[in-house]
C-alpha positions in Angstrom: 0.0 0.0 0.0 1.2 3.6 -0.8 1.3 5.8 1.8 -1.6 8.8 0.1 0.0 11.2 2.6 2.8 11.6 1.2 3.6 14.9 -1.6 6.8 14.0 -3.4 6.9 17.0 -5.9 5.6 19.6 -2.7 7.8 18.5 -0.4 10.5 18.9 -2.7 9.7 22.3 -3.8 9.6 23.2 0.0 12.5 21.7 0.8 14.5 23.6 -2.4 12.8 26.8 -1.2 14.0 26.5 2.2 17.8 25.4 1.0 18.1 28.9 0.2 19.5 27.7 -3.2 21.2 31.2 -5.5 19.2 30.2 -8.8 21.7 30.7 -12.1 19.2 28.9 -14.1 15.5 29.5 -15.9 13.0 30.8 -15.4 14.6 34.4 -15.7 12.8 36.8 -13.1 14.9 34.8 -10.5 12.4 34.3 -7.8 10.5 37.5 -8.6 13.1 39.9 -8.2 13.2 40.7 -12.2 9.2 41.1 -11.9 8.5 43.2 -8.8 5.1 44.4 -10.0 3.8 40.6 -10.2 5.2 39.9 -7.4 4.0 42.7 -5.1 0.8 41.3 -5.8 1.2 37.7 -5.7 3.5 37.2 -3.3 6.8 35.9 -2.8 6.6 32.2 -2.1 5.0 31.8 -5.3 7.5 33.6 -7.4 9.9 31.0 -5.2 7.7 28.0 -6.3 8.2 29.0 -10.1 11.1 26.2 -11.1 12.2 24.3 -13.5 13.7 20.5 -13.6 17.0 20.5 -11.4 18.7 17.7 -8.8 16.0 17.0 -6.5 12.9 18.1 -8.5 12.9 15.5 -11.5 12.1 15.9 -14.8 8.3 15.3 -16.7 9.9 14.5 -19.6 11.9 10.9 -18.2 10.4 10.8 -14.6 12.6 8.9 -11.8 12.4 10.7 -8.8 9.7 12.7 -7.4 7.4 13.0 -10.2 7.5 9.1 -10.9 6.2 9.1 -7.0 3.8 11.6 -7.2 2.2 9.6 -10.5 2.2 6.1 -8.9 0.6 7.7 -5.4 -1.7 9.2 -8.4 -2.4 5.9 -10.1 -3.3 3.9 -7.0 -5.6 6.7 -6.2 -7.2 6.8 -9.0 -7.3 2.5 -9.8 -4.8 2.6 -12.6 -1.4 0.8 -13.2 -0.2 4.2 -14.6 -0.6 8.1 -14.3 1.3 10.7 -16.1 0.8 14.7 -14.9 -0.2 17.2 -17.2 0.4 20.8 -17.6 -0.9 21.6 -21.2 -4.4 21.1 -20.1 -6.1 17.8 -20.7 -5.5 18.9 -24.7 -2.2 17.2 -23.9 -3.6 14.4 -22.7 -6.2 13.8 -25.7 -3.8 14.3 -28.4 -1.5 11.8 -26.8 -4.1 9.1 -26.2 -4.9 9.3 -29.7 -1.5 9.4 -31.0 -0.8 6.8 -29.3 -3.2 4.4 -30.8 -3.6 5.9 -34.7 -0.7 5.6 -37.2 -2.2 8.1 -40.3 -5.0 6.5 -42.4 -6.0 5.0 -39.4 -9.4 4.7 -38.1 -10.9 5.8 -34.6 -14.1 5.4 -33.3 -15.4 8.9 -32.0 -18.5 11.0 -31.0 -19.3 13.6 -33.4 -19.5 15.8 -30.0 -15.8 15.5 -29.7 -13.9 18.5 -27.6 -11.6 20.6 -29.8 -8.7 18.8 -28.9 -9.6 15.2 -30.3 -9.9 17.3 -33.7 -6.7 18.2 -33.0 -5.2 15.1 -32.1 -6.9 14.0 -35.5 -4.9 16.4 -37.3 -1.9 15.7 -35.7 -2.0 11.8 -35.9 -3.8 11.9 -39.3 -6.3 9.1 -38.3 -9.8 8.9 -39.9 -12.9 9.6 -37.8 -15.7 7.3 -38.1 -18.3 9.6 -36.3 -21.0 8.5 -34.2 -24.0 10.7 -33.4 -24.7 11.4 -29.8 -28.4 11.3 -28.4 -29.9 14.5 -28.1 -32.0 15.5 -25.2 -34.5 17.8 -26.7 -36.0 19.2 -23.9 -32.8 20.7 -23.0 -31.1 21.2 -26.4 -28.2 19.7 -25.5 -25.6 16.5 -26.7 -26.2 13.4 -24.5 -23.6 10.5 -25.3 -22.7 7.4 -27.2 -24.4 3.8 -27.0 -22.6 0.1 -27.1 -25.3 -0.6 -30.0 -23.5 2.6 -31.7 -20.1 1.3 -31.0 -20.8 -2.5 -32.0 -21.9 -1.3 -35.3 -19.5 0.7 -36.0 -16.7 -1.8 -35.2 -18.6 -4.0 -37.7 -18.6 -2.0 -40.1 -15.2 -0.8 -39.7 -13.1 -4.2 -37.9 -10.0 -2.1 -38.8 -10.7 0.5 -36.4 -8.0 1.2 -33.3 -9.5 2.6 -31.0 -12.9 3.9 -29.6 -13.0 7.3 -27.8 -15.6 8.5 -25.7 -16.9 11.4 -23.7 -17.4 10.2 -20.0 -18.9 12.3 -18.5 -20.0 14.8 -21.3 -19.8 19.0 -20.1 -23.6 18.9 -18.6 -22.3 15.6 -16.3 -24.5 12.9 -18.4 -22.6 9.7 -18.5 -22.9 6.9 -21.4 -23.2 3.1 -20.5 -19.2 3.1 -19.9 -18.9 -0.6 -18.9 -20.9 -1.8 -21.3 -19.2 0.4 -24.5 -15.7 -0.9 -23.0 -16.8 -4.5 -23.2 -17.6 -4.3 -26.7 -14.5 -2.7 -27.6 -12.8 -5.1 -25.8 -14.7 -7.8 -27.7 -13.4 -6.8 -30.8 -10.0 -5.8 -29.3 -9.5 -2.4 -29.4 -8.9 -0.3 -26.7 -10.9 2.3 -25.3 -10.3 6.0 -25.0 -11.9 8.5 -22.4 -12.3 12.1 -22.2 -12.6 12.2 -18.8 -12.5 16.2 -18.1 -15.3 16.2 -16.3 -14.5 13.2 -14.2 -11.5 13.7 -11.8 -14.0 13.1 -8.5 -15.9 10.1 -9.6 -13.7 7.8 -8.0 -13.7 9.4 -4.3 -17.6 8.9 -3.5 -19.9 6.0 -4.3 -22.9 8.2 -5.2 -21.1 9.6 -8.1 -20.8 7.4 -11.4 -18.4 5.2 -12.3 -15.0 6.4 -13.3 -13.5 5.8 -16.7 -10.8 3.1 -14.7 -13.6 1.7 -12.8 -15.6 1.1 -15.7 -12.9 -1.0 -17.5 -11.3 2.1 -19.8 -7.8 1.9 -21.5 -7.0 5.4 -21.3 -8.2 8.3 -20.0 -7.4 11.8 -19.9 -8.4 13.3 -16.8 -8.9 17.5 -15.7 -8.0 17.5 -11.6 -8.6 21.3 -12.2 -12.0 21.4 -13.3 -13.1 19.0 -10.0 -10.4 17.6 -7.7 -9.1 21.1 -6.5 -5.6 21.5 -8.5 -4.9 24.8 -10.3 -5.8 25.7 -13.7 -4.3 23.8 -17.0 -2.9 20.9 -14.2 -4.5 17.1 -15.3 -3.8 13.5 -15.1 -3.8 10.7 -18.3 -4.3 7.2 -16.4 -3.7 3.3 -18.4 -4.4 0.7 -17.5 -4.3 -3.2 -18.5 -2.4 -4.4 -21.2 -3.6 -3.4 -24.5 -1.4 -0.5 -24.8 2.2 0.3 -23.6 3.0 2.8 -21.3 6.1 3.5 -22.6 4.9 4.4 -25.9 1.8 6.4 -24.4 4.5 7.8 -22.6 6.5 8.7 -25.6 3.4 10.3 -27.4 2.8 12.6 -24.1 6.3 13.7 -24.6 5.1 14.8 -28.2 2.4 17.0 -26.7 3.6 18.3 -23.6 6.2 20.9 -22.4 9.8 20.2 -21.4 9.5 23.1 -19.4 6.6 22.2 -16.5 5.4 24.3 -14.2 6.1 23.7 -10.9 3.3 25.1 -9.0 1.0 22.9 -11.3 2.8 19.9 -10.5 2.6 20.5 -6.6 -0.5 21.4 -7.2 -1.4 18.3 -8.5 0.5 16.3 -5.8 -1.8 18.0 -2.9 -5.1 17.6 -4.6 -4.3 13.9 -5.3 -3.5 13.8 -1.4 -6.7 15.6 -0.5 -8.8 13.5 -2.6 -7.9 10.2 -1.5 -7.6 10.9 2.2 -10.6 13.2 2.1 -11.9 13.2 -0.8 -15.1 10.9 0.6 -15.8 14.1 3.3 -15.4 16.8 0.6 -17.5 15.3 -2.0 -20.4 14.5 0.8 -21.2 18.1 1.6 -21.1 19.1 -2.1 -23.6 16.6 -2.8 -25.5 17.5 -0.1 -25.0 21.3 -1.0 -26.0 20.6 -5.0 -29.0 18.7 -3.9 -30.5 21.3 -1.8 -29.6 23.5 -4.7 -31.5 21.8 -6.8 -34.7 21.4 -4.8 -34.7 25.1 -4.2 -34.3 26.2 -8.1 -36.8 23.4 -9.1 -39.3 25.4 -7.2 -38.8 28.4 -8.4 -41.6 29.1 -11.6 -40.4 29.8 -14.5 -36.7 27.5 -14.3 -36.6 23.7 -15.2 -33.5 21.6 -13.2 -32.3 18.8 -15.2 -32.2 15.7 -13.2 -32.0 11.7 -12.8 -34.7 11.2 -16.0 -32.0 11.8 -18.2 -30.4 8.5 -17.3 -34.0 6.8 -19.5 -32.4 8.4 -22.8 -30.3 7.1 -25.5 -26.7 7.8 -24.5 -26.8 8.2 -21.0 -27.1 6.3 -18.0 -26.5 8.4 -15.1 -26.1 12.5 -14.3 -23.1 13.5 -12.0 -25.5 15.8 -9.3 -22.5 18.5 -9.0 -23.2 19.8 -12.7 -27.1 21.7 -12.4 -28.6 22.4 -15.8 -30.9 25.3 -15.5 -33.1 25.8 -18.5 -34.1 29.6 -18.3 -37.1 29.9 -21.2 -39.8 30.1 -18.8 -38.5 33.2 -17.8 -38.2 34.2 -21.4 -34.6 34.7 -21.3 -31.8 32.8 -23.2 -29.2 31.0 -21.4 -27.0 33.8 -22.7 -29.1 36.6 -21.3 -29.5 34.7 -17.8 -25.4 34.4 -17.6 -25.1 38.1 -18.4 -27.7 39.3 -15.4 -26.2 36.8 -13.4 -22.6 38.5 -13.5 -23.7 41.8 -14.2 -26.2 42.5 -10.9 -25.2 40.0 -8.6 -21.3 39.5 -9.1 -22.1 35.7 -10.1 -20.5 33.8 -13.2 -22.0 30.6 -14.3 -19.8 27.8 -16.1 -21.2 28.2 -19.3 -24.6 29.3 -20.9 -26.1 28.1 -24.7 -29.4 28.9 -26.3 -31.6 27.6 -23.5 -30.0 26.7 -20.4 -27.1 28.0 -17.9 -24.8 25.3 -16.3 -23.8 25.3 -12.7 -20.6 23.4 -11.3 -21.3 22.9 -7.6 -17.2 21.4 -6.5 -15.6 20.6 -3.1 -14.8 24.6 -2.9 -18.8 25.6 -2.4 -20.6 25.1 1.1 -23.8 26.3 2.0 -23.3 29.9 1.7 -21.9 30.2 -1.9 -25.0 27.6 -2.5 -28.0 30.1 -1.1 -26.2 33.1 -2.7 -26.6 31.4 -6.3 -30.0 30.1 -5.3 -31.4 33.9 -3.7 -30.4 35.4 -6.8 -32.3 33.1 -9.4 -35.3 33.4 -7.0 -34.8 37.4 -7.4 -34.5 37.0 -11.0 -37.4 35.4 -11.4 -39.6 37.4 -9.1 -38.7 40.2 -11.2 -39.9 38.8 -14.2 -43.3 38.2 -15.9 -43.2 34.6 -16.2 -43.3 33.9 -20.3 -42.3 30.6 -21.5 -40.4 31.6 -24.5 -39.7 28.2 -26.7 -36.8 28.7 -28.9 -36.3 27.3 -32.6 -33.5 24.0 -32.3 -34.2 21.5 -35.4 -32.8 18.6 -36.0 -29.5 18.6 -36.8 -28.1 18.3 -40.7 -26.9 14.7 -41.6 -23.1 14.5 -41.3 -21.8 16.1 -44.2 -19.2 13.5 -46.9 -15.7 13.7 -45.8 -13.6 14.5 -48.8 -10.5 14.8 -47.4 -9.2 13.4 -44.0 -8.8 16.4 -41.4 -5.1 16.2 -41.6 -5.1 16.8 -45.1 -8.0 19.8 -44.6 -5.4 21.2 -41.8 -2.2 21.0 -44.0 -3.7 22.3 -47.4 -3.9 25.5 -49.2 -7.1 27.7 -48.2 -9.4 30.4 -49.2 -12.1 32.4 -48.0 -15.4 32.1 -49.4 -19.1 33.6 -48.6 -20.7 31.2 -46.6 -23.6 31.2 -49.4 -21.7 30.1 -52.3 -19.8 27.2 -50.6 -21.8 24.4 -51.7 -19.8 21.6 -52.7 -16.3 22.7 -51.4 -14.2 21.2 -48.5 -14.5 23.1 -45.5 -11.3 23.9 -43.8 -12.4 24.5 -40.1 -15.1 23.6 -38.2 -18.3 25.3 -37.3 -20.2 24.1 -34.0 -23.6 24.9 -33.1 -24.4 25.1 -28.9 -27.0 24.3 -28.6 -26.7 20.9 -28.8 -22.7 21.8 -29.2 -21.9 19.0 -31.8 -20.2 20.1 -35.5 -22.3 20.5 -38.3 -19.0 20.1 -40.2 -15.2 19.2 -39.7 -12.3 19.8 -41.9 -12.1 17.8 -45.1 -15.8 17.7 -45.2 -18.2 18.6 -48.3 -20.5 21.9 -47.4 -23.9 20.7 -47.9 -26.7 23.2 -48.7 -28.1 21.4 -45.4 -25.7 22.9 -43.5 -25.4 26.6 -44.4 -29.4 26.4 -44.3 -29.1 25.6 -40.6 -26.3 27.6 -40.3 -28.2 30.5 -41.4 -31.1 29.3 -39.5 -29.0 29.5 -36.1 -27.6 33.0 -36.8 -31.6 34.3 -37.1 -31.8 32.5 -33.5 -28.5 34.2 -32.6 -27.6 30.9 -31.4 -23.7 30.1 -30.8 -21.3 29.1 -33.5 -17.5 28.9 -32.7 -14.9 27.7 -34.8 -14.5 29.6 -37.8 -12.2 32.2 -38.5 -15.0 34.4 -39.2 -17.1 35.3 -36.1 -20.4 36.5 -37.8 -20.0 33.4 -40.3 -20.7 35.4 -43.0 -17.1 33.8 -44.5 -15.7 30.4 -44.5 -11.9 28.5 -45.3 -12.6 26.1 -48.0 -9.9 24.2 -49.5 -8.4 25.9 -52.4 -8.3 23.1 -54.8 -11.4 21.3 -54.8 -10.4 17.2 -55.0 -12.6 14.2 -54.6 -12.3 12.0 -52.1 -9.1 10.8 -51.1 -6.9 7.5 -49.7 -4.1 8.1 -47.3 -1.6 5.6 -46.7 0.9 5.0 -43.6 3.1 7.8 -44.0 0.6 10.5 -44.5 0.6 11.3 -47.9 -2.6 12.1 -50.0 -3.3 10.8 -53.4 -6.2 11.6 -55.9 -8.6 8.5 -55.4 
């Protein structure tokens, strides 16, 4: 048994610190002394904190020391035979899971909701998506998850697939039948990949839904900031079992992420790991207990809708994670958008994230009763300000899933131009264009613009719904590719060739 007391990489810092060591090495303000504006304001010990890898602190890149510590304490916490820490964000972590399993021209099973950064780690690996839709929960507007009937088929259809990636648990805290996805994979022997983001407390409280490890997952790339208390852009990417090799995860990681860590990440890291598994049962007890009250009192209030436990009867999900609250605002005849802009303007409050009909609410170990009734008085004050008007918003279905023409890394890599939105039937799109709600792509790069698409496009802008990931904000514009090509075959090395 590891001893879950113990902070390798803290200690250390603290112990360097206190040394007294003269620094003649990176980072260049020299504990703060080259930067006394910041540090006037931040304070000393953290300037003191900043370091980078010497004798005694390790180094990310080939850990052996402190850091290796630190990640097995972090692995054994967490149920997995391995843990790297991340300081680029859980981006890191994605890209390398999915370089780690796709050579380019290689398939990968993936949700057509994917984040950002698994269309980057497309682009950088120069695998092919074979998309699967995610369930939509209509009442809400919003992406749900991924079935095991979704993944079976697709893995029939495509038994040269590596890999399966999924969202677990998605941004609103729905969570796809897991255990059951992972089996199949498993059944046809691929591994499974997790976004796991939104997941880094699930293991410390029974209540909660299973964890990627728990529910049999290969990989998963985890965000300890957004959940388990560690600072901004700090994460974990946990293997286990032995369909892949941690060295060569390893060595994709290294592909990914800085030689240059931050410090005061990594010890940030090493304490919430230690806080989580000695206390993390404790913490996460009163913030269910704090969200659930939460959620009684707004699902009383006229006028708001609380997303809850009925979810877990649609396609794509089978439980909700209680800490996220969904409030859908259209009773009070306000956008999500509008209710996030009252919120922060009048009563000092900001809300994770807003869409078209709902604001999202992330109750963590760091809220207690007070920050709970503030949040709830002022939606009650809100609404008692309002003429209750139950405004229903246009959402249609969404477009079928436009032809790819050219694989994304091809899209990334080619020559581009700019063209009105309007007259871009038929090219290859160069970027990506989102709609939240429900927050899936209506099209990727090296995809065919449908007439489908810039109808709903259009459609969306009229409902001045949210659209990110062109270069163009008002999406009167879009990068197509320059030279029009059909459809295309790449082989191992990455190389396109006119099919």
């Amino acid at each position: 048994m590891l001893d879950q007391s113990r902070t390798p990489i803290f200690t250390a810092l603290k112990q360097y610190i206190d040394d007294g060591v003269l620094p003649f090495h990176v980072p260049g303000h020299k504990q703060g002394r080259a930067l006394p504006e910041f540090k006037a304001y931040v304070g000393e010990r953290v300037l003191a904190m900043d370091l980078t890898c010497v004798p005694g602190l390790d180094n990310i890149c080939n850990p052996h020391d402190v850091i290796r510590e630190a990640e097995a304490l972090t692995a054994a916490a967490y149920g997995a035979d391995y843990a790297a820490f991340l300081v680029n964000g859980t981006t890191s972590g994605i890209q390398a899971m999915i370089l780690a399993v796709c050579q380019p021209g290689d398939k990968i099973i993936i949700p057509r909701n994917a984040h950002r950064s698994a269309l980057g780690g497309l682009v950088l690996s120069g695998a092919q998506p074979v998309y699967i839709e995610a369930g939509i929960n209509h009442d809400y507007g919003i992406s749900m998850g991924i079935t095991p009937e979704q993944v079976e088929r697709a893995l029939k259809e495509h038994p040269d697939a590596k890999a399966v990636f999924v969202i677990s648990p998605n941004y609103y805290g729905t969570v796809p039948a897991l255990r059951e996805i992972a089996a199949v994979a498993h059944h046809y022997g691929v591994p499974v990949l997790v976004d796991e983001a939104h997941g880094a407390h699930l293991p410390f409280h029974p209540a909660l839904p299973a964890s990627a490890m728990a529910a049999g997952a290969d990989l998963a790339a985890v965000s300890a900031h957004k959940l388990a208390g560690s600072m901004t852009q700090s994460s974990f990417l946990l293997l286990q079992g032995p369909r892949l090799d941690p060295r060569h995860v390893k060595a994709a990681l290294n592909l990914s992420q800085t030689t240059s860590p931050s410090y005061i990440l990594l010890a940030s890291l090493d304490v919430a790991r230690k806080q989580m598994a000695l206390q993390g049962r404790e913490l996460l007890q009163r913030t269910l207990e704090v969200a659930g009250w939460m959620r009684r009192q707004l699902a009383q209030v006229e006028g708001l809708s609380i997303m809850g436990d009925e979810v877990a009867a649609l396609p794509g999900c089978m439980a909700l994670d209680p800490t996220k609250i969904t409030v859908n605002v259209q009773g009070l005849g306000l956008s999500g958008y509008e209710m996030e802009a009252i919120l922060r303007r009048e009563y000092r409050i900001q809300v994770e994230l807003s869409d078209l009909y709902n604001v999202l609410l992330l109750i963590s170990i760091g809220d207690d009763w007070e920050t709970g009734a503030q949040l709830v008085a002022a939606f009650k004050d809100i609404a008692a300000k309002r003429a209750h008007k139950n405004v229903v918003r246009f959402c249609p279905p969404l477009p079928a899933i436009p032809p790819m023409a050219v694989l994304p890394r091809a899209a990334f890599y080619s020559q581009v131009r700019s063209l009105e939105l309007e007259d871009a039937e038929g090219e290859i799109s160069a970027e990506a264009i989102t709609a939240y709600p429900p927050g899936i792509p209506l099209i990727c790069p090296g995809e065919i613009v449908t007439r489908e698409v810039i109808n709903y496009v259009n459609l969306l802008k009229k409902e001045k719904a949210d659209l990110q990931g062109p270069e163009d904000p008002e999406l009167e514009y879009i990068r197509v590719l320059k030279d029009t090509v059909s459809i295309v075959e790449h082989d191992k090395a990455g190389r396109s060739e006119l099919a």
